[in-house]
Phi, psi and omega in degrees: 000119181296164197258139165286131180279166167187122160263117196107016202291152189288134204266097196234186170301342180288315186288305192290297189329314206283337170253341156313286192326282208289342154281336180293315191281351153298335179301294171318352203240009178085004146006018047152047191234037170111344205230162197228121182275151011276174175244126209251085180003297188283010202244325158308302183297348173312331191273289167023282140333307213253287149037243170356293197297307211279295179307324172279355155312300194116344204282000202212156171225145175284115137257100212247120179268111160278145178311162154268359190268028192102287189308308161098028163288114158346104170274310207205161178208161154179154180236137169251111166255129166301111161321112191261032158237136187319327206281301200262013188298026162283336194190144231241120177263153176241128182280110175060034164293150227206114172211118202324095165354330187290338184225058171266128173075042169248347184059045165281312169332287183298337169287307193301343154303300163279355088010288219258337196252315193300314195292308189303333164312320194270004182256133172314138170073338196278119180256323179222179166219124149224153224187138171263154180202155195274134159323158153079334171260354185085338160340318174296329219284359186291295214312313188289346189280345190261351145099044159268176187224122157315108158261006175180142174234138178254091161327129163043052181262340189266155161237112167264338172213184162308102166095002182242061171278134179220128182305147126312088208270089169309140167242152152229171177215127201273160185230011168232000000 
């Protein structure tokens, strides 16, 4: 059963929680999303939080996908953040994409992906997306099958451990 999008949803305790859950358990799950497992609840909500601020800011929109199965559990997630230099305010970075482990390979990633390129359309001015993603996990070769292109690599810029450095990837995806 495909997951519902809503961009912008109102952010009450239910919603956070909901998003709390599902980064801690990507992280947990080896996740590529800022955190290295195991993961400590409280150190995801800090980013969280960081979030939050950029969104009651203007500067960043929620995008969330839910289950269908009633309950309507946070499943998926990505932040659009609006570029704040006068130069690149054409294209937009996305953040903290997400989808539970539990519905890995249901090919909600990719409606969230195109969920997320469809939102980025509907913004006055926005031409692209771009996004970093950690080497080493494959991750890039999804974005591209999603029809962004590698523009740019930082060799061994992530350290996920002592002796484990993973490139820093860029992507873009053009929106016309």
């Amino acid at each position: 059963m495909p997951l519902t999008f809503t961009l912008d949803p109102p952010v009450g305790p239910a919603l956070r929680d909901g998003i709390l859950a599902l980064w801690t358990d990507v992280s947990d799950a080896g996740g590529a999303v800022g955190f290295v497992p195991p993961v400590n609840p409280d150190d995801v909500r800090a980013e969280l939080v960081k979030h939050f601020v950029s969104m009651a800011e203007g500067r960043t929109r929620l995008l969330v996908g839910r289950d269908n199965d009633g309950a309507g559990a946070v499943a998926a997630t990505a932040f659009l953040t609006f570029n704040t230099h006068a130069l690149m305010r054409h294209w937009l970075w996305l953040y903290t994409v997400m989808v539970h482990p539990r519905h890995q390979g249901k090919g909600y990633g990719r409606d969230l992906m195109y969920a997320a390129a469809d939102a980025a359309r509907g913004i006055d001015g926005i031409e692209a997306i771009r996004l970093t993603c950690r080497g080493g996990t494959g991750v890039d070769r999804f974005y591209e099958s999603c029809g962004y292109k590698e523009v740019g690599r930082v060799p061994d810029a992530i350290r996920v451990a002592p002796g484990d450095d993973r490139d820093d990837i860029m992507m873009l995806l053009p929106l016309h």
